[in-house]
C-alpha positions in Angstrom: 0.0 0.0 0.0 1.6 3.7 -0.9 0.8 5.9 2.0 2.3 8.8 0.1 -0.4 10.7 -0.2 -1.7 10.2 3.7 2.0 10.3 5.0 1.3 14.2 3.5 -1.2 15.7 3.8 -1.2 19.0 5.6 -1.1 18.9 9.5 -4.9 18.9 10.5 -4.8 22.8 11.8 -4.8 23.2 7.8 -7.9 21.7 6.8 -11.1 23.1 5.8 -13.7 22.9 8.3 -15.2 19.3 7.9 -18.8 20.0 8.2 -19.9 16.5 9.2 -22.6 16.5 11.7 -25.5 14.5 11.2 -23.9 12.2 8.6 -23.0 8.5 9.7 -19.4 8.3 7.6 -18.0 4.6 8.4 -14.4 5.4 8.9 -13.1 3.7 5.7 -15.2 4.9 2.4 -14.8 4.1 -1.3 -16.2 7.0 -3.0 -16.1 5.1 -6.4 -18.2 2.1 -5.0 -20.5 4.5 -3.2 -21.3 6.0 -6.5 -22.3 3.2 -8.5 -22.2 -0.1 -6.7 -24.1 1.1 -3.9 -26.8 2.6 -5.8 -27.6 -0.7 -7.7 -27.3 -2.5 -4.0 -30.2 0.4 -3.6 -32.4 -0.5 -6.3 -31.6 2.1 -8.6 -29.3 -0.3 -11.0 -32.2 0.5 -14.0 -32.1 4.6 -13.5 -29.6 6.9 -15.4 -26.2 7.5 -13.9 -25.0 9.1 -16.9 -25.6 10.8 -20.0 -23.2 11.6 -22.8 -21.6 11.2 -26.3 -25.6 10.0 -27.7 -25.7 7.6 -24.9 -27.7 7.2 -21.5 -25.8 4.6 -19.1 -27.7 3.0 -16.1 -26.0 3.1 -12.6 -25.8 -1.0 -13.3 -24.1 -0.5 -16.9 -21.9 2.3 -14.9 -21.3 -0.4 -12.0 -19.8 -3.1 -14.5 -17.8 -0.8 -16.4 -16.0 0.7 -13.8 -15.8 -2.9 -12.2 -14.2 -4.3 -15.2 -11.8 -1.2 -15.4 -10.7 -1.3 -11.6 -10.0 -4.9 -12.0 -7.3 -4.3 -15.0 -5.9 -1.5 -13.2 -5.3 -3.7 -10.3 -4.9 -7.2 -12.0 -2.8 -5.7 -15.0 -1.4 -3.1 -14.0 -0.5 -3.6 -10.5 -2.1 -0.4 -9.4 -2.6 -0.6 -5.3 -4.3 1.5 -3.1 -2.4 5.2 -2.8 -0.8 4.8 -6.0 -1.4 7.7 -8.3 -3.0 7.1 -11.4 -3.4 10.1 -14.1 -6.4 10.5 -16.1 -5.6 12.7 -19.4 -9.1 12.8 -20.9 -12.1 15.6 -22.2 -15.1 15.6 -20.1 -16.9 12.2 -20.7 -18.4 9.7 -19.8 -15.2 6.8 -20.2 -13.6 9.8 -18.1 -16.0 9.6 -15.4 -15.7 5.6 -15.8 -12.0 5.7 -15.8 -12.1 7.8 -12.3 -14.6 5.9 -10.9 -12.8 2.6 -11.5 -8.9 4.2 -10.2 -11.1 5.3 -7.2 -12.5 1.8 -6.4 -8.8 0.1 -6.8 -7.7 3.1 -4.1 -5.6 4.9 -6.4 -5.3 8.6 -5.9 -6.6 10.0 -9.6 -4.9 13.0 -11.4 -7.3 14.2 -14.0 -5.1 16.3 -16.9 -6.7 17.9 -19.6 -5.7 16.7 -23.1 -4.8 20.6 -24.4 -1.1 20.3 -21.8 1.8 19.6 -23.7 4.3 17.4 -22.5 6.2 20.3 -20.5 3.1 20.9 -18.6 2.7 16.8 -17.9 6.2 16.6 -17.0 5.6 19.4 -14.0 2.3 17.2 -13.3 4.1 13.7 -13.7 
């Protein structure tokens, strides 16, 4: 596991106020699961999750995509949780999938836009 990320994060007088009352958080959250697993475990696997490029993708289509997606990054790739993984993409909907799925392997995701040249990517990288 990289603990990069964690091991650095600003010391905790830094943060923004967390404005957390009244919301039952468990203390370990996938936000990638939460956002498309969860809501077919809901019953909502038939509604629209998202809508682009001519296409409408259910919240179940969405859930297999990004399922299939987090398993290559992991199985493939080797990604583990707190590894970075960067994202150089327009606004769509493989996009979204493509975050979704880092997100559910625990990668920390660095979206880049595809206009920054590789002198730009290298300062990102």
């Amino acid at each position: 596991v990289d603990t990069f990320a964690r091991d650095n994060l600003p010391p905790a007088d830094q943060w923004p106020t967390l404005l957390l009352d009244g919301f039952d958080y468990p203390e370990h959250l996938n936000i990638g699961f939460e956002l498309t697993d969860r809501q077919v475990e809901r019953g909502l696997g038939d509604h629209v999750a998202l809508i682009g490029n001519g296409r409408r993708r259910t919240y179940k289509e969405l859930s297999d995509w990004t399922n299939r997606l987090a398993h290559a990054l992991v199985e493939n790739y080797g990604v583990r949780p707190g590894n970075r993984v960067l994202i150089r993409s327009a606004n769509n909907p493989a996009m979204v999938a493509c975050w979704l799925a880092a997100t559910k392997a625990g990668a920390v995701v660095v979206n880049t836009m595809p206009m920054l040249r590789s002198g730009e990517l290298s300062q990102i990288v």
